[in-house]
C-alpha positions in Angstrom: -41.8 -150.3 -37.4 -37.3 -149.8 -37.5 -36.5 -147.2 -40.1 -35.4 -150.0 -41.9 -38.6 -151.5 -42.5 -40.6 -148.2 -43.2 -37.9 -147.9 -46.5 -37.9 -151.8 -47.4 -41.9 -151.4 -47.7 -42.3 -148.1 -49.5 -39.5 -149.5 -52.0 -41.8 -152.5 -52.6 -44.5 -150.1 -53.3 -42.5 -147.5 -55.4 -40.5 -150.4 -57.4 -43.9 -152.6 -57.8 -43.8 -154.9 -60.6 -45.8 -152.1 -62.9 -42.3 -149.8 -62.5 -39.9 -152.7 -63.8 -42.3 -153.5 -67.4 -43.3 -149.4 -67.3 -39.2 -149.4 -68.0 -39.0 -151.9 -70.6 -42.4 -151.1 -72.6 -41.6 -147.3 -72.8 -38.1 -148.3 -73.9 -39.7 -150.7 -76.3 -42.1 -147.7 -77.4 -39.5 -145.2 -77.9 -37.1 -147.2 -80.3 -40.2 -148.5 -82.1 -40.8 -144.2 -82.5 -37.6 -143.6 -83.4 -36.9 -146.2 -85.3 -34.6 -148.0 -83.5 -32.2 -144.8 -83.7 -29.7 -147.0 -80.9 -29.1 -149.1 -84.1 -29.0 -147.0 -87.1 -27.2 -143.7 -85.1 -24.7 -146.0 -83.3 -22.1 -144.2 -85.9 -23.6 -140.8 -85.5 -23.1 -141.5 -81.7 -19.6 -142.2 -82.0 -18.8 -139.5 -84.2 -20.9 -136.6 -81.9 -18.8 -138.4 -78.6 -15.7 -136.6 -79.2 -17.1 -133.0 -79.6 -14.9 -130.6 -77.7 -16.8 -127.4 -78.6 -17.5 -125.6 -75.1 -18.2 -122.2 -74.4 -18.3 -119.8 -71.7 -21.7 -121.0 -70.8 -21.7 -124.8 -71.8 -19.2 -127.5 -71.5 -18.7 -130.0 -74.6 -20.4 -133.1 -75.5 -17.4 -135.3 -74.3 -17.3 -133.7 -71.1 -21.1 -133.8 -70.7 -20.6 -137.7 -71.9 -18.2 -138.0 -69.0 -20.6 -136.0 -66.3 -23.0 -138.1 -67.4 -21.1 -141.5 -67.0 -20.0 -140.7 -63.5 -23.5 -140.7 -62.6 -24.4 -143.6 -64.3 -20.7 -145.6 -63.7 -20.7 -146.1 -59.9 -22.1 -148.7 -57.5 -24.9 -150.7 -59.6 -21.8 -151.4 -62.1 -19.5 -153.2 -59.6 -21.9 -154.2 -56.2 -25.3 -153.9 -58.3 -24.8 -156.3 -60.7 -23.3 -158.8 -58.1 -27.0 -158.2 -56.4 -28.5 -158.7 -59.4 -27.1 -161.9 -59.9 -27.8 -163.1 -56.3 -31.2 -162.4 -56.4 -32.2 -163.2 -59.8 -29.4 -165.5 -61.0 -27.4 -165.0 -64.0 -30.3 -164.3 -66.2 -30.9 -161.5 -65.0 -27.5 -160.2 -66.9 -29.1 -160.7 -69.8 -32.2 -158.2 -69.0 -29.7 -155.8 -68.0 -28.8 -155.6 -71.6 -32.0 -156.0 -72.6 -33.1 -152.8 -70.5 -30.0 -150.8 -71.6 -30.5 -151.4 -75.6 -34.5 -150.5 -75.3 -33.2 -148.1 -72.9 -30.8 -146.2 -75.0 -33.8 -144.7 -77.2 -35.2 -143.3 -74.2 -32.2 -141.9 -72.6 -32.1 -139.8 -76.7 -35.5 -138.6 -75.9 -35.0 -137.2 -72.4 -31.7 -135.8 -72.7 -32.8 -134.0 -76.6 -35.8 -132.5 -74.2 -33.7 -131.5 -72.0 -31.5 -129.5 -75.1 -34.5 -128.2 -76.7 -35.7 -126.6 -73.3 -32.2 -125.8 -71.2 -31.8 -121.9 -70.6 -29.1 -119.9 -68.8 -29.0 -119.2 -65.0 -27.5 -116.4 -63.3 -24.4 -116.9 -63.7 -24.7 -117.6 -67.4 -24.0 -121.1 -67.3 -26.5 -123.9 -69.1 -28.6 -125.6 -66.7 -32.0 -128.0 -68.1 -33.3 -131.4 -67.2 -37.0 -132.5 -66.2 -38.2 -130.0 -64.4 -37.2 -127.1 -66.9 -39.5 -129.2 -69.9 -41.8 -130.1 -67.5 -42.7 -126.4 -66.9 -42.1 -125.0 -70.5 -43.3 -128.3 -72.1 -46.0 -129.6 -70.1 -46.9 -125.9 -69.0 -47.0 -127.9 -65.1 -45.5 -126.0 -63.1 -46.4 -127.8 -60.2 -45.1 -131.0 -61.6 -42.1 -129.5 -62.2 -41.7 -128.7 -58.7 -42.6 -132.1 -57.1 -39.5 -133.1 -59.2 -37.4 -131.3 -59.0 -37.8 -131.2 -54.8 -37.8 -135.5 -55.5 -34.7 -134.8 -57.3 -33.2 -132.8 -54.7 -34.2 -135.2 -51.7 -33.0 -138.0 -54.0 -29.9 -137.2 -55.3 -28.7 -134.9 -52.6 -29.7 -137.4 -49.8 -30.6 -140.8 -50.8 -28.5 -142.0 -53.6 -25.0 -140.4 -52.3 -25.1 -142.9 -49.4 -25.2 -146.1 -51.5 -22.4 -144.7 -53.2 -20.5 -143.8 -49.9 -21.4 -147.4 -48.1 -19.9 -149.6 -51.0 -16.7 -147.4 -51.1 -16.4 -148.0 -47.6 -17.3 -151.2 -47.8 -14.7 -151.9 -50.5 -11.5 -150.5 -48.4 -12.4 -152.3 -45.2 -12.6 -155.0 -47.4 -9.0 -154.3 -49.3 -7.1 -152.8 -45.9 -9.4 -153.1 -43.5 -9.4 -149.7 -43.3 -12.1 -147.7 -40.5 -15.0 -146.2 -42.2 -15.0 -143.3 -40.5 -11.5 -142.7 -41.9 -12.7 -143.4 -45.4 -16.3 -141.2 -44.8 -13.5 -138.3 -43.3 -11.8 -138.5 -46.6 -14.8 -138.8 -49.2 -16.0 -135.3 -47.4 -13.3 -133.7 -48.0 -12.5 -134.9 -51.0 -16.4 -133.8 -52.2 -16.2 -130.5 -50.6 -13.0 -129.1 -52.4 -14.7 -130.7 -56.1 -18.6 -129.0 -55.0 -17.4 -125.6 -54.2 -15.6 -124.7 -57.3 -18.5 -124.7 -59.4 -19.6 -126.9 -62.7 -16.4 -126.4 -64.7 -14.2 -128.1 -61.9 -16.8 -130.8 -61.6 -16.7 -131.2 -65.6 -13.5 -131.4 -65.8 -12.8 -133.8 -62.6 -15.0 -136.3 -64.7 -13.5 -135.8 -67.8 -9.8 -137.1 -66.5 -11.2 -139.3 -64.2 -14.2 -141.5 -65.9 -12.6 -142.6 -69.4 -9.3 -143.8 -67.3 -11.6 -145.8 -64.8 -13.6 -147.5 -67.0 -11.0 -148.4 -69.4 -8.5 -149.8 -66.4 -11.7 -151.6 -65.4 -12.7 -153.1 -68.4 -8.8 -154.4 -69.3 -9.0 -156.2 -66.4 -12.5 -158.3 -67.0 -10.9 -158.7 -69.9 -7.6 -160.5 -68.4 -9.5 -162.7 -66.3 -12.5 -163.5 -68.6 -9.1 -164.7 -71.2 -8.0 -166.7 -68.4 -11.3 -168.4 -68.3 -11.7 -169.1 -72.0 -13.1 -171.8 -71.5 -15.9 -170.9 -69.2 -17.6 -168.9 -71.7 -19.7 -170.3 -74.0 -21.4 -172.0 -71.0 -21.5 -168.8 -69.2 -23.1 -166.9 -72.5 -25.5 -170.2 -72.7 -26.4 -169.9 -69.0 -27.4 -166.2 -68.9 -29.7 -167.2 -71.6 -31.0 -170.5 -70.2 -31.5 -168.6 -67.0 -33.1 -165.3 -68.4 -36.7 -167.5 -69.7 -36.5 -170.1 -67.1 -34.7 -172.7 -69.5 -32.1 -173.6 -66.4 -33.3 -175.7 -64.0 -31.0 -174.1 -61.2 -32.6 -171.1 -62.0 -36.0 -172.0 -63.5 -38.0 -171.1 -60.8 -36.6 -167.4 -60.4 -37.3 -165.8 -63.8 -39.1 -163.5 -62.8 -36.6 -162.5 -60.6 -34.4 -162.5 -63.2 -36.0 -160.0 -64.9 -37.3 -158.3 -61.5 -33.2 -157.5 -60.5 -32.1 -157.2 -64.1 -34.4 -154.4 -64.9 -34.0 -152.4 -61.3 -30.2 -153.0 -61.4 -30.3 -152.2 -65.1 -32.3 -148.9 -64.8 -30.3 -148.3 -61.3 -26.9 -148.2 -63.4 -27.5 -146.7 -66.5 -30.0 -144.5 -65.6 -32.2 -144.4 -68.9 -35.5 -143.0 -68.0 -34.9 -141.6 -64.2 -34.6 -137.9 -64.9 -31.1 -137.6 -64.3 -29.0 -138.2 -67.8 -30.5 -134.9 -69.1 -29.0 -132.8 -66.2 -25.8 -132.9 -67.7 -26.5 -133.2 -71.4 -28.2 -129.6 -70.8 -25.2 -128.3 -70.1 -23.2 -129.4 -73.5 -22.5 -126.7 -76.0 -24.2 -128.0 -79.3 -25.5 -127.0 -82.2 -28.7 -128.9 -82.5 -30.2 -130.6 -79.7 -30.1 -134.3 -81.2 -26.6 -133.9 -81.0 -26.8 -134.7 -77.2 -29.2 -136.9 -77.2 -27.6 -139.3 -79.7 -24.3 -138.5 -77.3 -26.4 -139.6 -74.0 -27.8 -142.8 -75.7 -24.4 -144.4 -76.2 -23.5 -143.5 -73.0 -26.2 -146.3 -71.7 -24.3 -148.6 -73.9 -20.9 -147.7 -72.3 -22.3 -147.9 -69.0 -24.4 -151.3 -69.2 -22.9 -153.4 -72.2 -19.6 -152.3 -71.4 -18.9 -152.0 -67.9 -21.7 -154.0 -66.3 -21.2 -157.1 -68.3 -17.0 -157.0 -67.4 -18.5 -156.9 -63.5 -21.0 -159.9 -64.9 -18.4 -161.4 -66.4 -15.9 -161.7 -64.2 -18.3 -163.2 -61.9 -19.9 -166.1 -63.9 -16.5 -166.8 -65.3 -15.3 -167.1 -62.1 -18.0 -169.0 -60.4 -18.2 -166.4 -57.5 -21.7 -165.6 -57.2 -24.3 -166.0 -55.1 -26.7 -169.2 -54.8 -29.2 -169.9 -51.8 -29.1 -172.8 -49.3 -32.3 -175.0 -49.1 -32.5 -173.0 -45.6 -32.7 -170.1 -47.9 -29.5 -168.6 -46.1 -27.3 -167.0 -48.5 -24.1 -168.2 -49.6 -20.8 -167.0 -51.6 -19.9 -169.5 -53.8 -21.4 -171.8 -51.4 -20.3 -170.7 -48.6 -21.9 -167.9 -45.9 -20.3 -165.2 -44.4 -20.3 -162.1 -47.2 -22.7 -159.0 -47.0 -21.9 -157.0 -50.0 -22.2 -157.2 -53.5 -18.9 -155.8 -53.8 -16.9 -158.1 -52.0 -18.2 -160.8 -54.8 -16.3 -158.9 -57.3 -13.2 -158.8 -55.2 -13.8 -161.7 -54.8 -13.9 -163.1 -58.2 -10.7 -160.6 -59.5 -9.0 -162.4 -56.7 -9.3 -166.1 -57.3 -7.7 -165.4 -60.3 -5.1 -162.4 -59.5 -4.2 -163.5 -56.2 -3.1 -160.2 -53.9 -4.5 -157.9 -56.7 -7.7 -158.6 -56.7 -9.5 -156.6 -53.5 -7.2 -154.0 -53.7 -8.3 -153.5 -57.6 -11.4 -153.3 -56.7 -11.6 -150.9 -54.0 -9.7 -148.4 -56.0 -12.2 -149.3 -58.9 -15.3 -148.5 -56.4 -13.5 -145.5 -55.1 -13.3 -143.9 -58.0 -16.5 -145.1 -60.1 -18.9 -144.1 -56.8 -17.0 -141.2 -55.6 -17.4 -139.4 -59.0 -21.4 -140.8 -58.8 -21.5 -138.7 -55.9 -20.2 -135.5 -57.5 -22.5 -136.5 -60.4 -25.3 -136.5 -57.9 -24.5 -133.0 -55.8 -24.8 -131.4 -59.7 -28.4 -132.6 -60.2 -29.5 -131.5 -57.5 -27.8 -128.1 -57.9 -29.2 -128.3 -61.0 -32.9 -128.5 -59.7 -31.6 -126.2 -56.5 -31.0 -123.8 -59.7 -34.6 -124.2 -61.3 -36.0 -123.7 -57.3 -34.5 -120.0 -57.1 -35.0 -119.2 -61.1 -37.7 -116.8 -59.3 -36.8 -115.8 -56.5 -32.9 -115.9 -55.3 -32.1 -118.5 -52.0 -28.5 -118.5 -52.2 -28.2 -120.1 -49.4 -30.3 -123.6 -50.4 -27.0 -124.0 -52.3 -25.2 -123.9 -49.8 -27.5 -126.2 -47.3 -27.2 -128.6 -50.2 -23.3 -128.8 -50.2 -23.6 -129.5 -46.4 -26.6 -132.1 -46.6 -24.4 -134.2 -49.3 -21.6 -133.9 -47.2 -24.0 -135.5 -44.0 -25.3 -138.1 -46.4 -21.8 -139.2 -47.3 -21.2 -139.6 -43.9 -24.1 -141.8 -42.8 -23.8 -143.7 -45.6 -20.4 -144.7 -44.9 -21.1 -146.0 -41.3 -24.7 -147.4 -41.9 -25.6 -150.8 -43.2 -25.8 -151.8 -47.0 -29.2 -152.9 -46.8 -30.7 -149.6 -45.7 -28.4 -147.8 -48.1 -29.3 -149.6 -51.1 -33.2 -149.2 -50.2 -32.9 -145.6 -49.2 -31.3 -145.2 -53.3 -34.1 -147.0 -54.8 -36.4 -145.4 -53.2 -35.1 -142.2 -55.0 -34.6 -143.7 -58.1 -37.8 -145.3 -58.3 -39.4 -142.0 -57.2 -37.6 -139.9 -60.2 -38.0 -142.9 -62.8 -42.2 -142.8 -61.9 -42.4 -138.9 -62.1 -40.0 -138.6 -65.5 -41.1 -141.5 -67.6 -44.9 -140.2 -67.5 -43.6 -136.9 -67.9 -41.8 -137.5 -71.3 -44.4 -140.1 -72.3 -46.4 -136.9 -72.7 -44.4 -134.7 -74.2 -42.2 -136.8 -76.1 -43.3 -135.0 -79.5 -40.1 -132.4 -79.7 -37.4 -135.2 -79.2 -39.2 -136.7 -82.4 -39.2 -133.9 -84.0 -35.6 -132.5 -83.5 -35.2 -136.5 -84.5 -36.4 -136.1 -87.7 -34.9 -132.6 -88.6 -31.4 -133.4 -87.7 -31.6 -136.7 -90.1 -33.2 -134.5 -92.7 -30.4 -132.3 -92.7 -27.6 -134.7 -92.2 -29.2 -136.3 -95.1 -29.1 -133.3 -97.2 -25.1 -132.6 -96.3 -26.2 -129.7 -94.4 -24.4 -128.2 -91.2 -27.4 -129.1 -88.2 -28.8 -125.8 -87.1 -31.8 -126.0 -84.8 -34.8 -123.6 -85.4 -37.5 -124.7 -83.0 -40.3 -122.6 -84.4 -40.3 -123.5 -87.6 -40.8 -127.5 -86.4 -44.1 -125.6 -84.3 -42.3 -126.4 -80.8 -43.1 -123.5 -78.4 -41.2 -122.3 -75.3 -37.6 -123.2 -76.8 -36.9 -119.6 -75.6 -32.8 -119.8 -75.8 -32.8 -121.5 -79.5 -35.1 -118.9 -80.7 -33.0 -116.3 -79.7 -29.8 -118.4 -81.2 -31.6 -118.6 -84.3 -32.5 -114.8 -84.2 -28.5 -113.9 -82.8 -27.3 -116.2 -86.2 -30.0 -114.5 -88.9 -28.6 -110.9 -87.7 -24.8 -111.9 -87.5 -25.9 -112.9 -91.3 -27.2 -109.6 -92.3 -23.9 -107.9 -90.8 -22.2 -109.4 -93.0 
């Protein structure tokens, strides 16, 4: 068996239909256990989003928000949905949503975990995620390790090359430029973001991800105006299409929830293990602060910028059907590999000469600052590795392999690129969803005090041991720094 053919079949077996519901029931589960938080906090989530407390050790909400957004605002927003689409029609926009609003609830509980249990590495900055409440939460050690070294292997090897391919993909596309010449930029690029450390990479996503996604969504917006009058069918036929109702598409709903839910949970990332990297690292002052923070950001990512992609297409008309040969066609006609020449595609038809170059710049800059999104998690995990005994230089080996993977990515075909990324975030989603199934209680918890004491008028604290949550080492000793700071005074 090709390389090619080894991936395709362990992605079948990793992304099994039991993966795609496992998605949507725990997202179903957690908003029934929260109450539906994604509904009643949306103006709690607003309000928490624009937070610019940072610290020596922690950056602030908003930047966290924005780290977090460039990993989940990158290829599966312009080139996944597009795949989405050709694969399981137009309904499978609709469970894209569907994912994103179930999956906001569980994106709160993850990255609040990831709060409660964060601590301070070496060099006294805030690093949490899975594998840190795994260990202290779980007391699995072991577990811990098989994801963080998953984590590692996905997001410092697999996932940057899907990233890397549709950027390239995108400028040959635009200018037809070599994609060598764009891998030979991206590199570089990476390397002078990577080696200045988590501020520079905070900050590189703060400027970068609010403009991108605005820019982006001002244009869907242009040329879903100029289409007025495509969209109450195109509303009607996302529906239609979503439970079979379309007879174009009746036969595919499955699919249609198949692509919707693996593209969904591809771009906004609720459940995979990697939202609560970042949100660890915000500077807060109690824990449900982030996680209401990291559940909009779902909505930004998915309801925002995946339906202007969706959009844009269906309004359009430039997306993918299959031949009776089963070939498959752009807009009826052969000849078009990637997903994210169907969005140039469709800016194009209606903003002749704009439309590719838009595009590319759009995919430059949403994957490229995936990428650095994706060399912090796995520094993050590289960090939780060596919280015993020092490697530096696995640090360093990680800057080069995501450097390597950026590079074969670029020159390699889409196909392989895009299984090689599920692959890893099938693998993280598996080993993080039945981690925080089991220890969802202290989410819940936190939950539950923070309303209390929003309720009551008070300023949130956080005080772990009084809730009976164990191993919340660094809010303990917050709580024990703020009670004597009281008594000096």
């Amino acid at each position: 068996m090709s390389v090619s053919e080894i991936v395709s079949a362990l992605n079948g077996v990793i992304w099994s239909p039991a993966l795609i519901y496992l998605c949507l029931g725990v997202g179903l589960y957690f908003s029934l256990r929260t109450r539906f938080m994604q509904v009643r906090g949306l103006g709690q989530m607003i309000k928490l989003m624009f937070n610019n407390k940072s610290s020596a050790a922690g950056v602030s909400s908003f930047q966290a928000l924005a780290m977090s957004l460039s990993g989940r605002v990158g290829t599966g927003n312009i080139a996944g949905v597009a795949t989405a689409i050709t694969f399981g029609g137009p309904g499978a926009v609709f469970w894209m949503w569907m994912v994103a609003f179930l999956g906001a609830s569980t994106a709160y509980v993850e990255s609040t975990l990831a709060q409660i249990y964060k601590e301070k590495d070496d060099n006294g900055q805030y690093r949490g995620g899975p594998a840190y409440y795994i260990e202290k939460c779980m007391g699995q050690k072991w577990y811990a390790w098989i994801f963080a070294v998953s984590t590692v292997i996905a997001t410092g090897l697999l996932l940057p090359g899907v990233q890397a391919n549709s950027i390239a993909s995108g400028l040959a596309n635009a200018w037809g430029v070599d994609t060598a010449v764009s891998a030979a930029v991206m590199v570089l690029l990476l390397g002078f973001i990577i080696f200045g450390g988590v501020k520079r990479i905070a900050l590189f996503a703060e400027i970068v991800v609010p403009f991108m996604a605005l820019a982006y969504i001002l244009v869907a917006l242009v040329i879903v105006l100029l289409n007025v009058g495509q969209v109450p069918a195109m509303i009607a036929l996302i529906f239609k299409s979503a439970f079979g109702l379309e007879a174009g598409f009746g036969a595919v709903m499955g699919m249609a929830v198949q692509w919707g839910v693996k593209r969904g949970v591809y771009s906004n990332e609720a459940g995979q293990g990697t939202g609560p990297h970042p949100a660890a690292a915000a500077e807060v002052d109690h824990p449900a602060e982030q996680g209401y923070v990291q559940a909009f950001s779902v909505y930004i990512d998915t309801l925002f910028v995946c339906s202007a992609t969706a959009f844009m297409l269906l309004s359009t008309g430039m997306y993918n059907v299959k031949a009776p040969s089963g070939e498959m066609l752009f807009n009826g006609l052969p000849g078009v590999e990637t997903g994210a020449a169907y969005t140039q595609a469709a800016v194009e038809t209606m903003l002749p000469g704009f439309g590719a170059s838009f595009v590319a710049i759009a995919l430059f800059f949403f994957a490229f600052t995936t990428i650095v999104a994706y060399y912090y998690m796995a520094e993050t995990n590289i960090a939780y590795i060596n919280r015993k005994v020092h490697r530096p230089w696995l640090s360093f080996v990680l800057k080069l392999a995501i450097m390597a993977a950026v590079t074969y990515g670029s020159v390699k075909s889409a196909g392989l690129a895009w299984d090689l990324g599920d692959v890893g975030v099938g693998l993280m989603a598996w080993l993080n969803i039945v981690a925080i199934l089991i220890i969802q209680k202290p989410a819940l918890l936190a939950l539950k005090d923070y309303e209390r004491q929003k309720k009551a008028k008070l300023k949130p604290s956080f005080d772990p041991e009084s809730l009976g949550i164990r191993n919340a080492a660094f809010w303990v000793e917050r709580v024990k720094d703020s009670k004597a700071a009281g008594l000096r005074k």
